[in-house]
N, C-alpha and C positions, 0 to 999 in steps of 0.2 A: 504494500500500500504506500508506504512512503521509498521505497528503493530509489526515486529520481532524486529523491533533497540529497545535498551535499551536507558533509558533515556536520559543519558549519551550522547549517538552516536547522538541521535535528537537535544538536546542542541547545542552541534559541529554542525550539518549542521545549527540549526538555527543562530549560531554566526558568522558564514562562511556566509550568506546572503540568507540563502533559507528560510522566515520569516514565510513562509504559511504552513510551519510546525508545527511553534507553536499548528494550529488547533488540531494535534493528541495529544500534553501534553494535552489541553483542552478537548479531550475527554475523554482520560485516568481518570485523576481524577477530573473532573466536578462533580460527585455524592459526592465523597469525600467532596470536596469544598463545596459544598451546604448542606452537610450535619454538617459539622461543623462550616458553617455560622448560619445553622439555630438552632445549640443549642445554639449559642449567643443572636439571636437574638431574636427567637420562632416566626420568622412570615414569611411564606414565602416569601410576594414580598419584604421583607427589606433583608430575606439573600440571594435570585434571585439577590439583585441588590450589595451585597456584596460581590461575588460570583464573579458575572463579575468584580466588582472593584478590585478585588482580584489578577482576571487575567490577567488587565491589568497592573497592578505593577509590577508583576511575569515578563511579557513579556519585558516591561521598566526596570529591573533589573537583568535580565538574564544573563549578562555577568559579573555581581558579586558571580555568583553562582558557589563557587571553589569545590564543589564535594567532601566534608568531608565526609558529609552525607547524607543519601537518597534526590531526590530531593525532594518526598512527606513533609519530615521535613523540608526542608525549604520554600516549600509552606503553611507549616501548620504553622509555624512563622508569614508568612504576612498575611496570614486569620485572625489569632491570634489578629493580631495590627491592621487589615480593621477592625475589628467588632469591637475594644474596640474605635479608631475613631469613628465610625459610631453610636456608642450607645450614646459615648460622648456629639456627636454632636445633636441626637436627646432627650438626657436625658432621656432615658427610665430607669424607675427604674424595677429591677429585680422580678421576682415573687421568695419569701424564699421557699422553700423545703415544708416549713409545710402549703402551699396555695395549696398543691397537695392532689385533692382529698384522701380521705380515702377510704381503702380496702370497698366494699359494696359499696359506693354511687359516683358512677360512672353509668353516664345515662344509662337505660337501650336499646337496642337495638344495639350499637356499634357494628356493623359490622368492622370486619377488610379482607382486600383484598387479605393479604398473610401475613404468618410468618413474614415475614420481615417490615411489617407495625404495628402488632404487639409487636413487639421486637425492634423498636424505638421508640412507645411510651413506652412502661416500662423503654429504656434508658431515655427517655425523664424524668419520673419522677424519676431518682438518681437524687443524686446530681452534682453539675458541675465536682468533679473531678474525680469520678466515671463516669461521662459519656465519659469525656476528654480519660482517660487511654483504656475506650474501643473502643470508637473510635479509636485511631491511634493503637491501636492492632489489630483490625479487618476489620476494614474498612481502614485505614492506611498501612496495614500490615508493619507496624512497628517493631521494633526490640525494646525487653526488652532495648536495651545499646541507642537505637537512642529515644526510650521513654523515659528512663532519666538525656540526655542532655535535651529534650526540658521544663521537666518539672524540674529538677535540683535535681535531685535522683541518688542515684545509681540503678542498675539493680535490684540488691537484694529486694532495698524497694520497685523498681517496682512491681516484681514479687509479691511479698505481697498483693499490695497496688490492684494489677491485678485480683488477687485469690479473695480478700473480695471483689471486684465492679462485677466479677463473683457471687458469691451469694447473694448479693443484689437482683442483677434479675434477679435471680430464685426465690427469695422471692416475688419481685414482680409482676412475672410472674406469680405465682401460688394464689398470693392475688388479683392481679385483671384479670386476662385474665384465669383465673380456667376454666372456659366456653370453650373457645376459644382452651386449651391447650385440653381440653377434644375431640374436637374436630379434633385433629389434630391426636389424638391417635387411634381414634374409624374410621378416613378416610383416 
């Protein structure tokens, strides 16, 4: 019903008192949200419950939100600070980079569902700020200039920074989902 307003316009009705609005930000980027709770966290039901904590912050602070910048970036701020609370609080230590399987042994039979299940686990194994910068570039759709305010870049080292987390995974794409990519080519 409302899918044509821009964020912007739905924020306004929701501070204006039409609250059951919110539902639509929440659907808009619920995927987002969950997605970058879950490379914080790497488990689903802690970034499911991140996710919603997430939203209800967002809804509880909404009338702080002075529209500099996308609202996506300033939702990805309070994801940002639910998840490092959340880890905080449950002390989970991080898995380092080099606890990622190696090219080759990776179980065999992995089925994947669709590209797209494929291509977050290879973001899954970058690194945090390789997965960060493609996240809110692509799944954020992000601006080079709004990606570095949040990460405190200029555009320029974005773009760099964007370009090399790009071939990373194609590196990794091709070292461990070779199968899979083969297959995408041949169907």
């Amino acid at each position: 019903m409302y899918k044509g307003y821009s964020d912007s316009a739905l924020i306004q009705r929701i501070l204006q008192g039409e609250a059951p609005l919110f539902a639509e930000l929440v659907e808009r980027y619920q995927s987002y949200v969950f997605t970058l709770a879950f490379r914080f966290t790497g488990n689903r039901e802690d970034a499911e419950e991140v996710a919603q904590d997430s939203f209800v912050k967002a809804y509880r602070s909404l009338a702080d939100f002075r529209g500099e910048a996308k609202f996506s970036t300033w939702l990805y701020i309070i994801v940002r600070t639910s998840c490092l609370t959340f880890l905080r609080k449950k002390r989970i230590r991080t898995v380092p980079l080099e606890g990622a399987p190696e090219p080759g042994h990776l179980p065999r039979g992995i089925e994947f569902r669709s590209r797209q299940a494929a291509v977050q686990e290879a973001i899954r194994l970058l690194g945090p700020e390789d997965a960060q910068i493609l996240t809110h570039f692509y799944q954020g759709e992000q601006s080079l200039e709004e990606i570095g305010r949040i990460m405190g870049l200029n555009p320029n080292a974005v773009k760099v920074r964007l370009h090399r987390a790009r071939l990373r995974l194609k590196e990794k794409m091709e070292s461990h989902f070779r199968t899979t990519i083969r297959e995408w080519q041949e169907g």
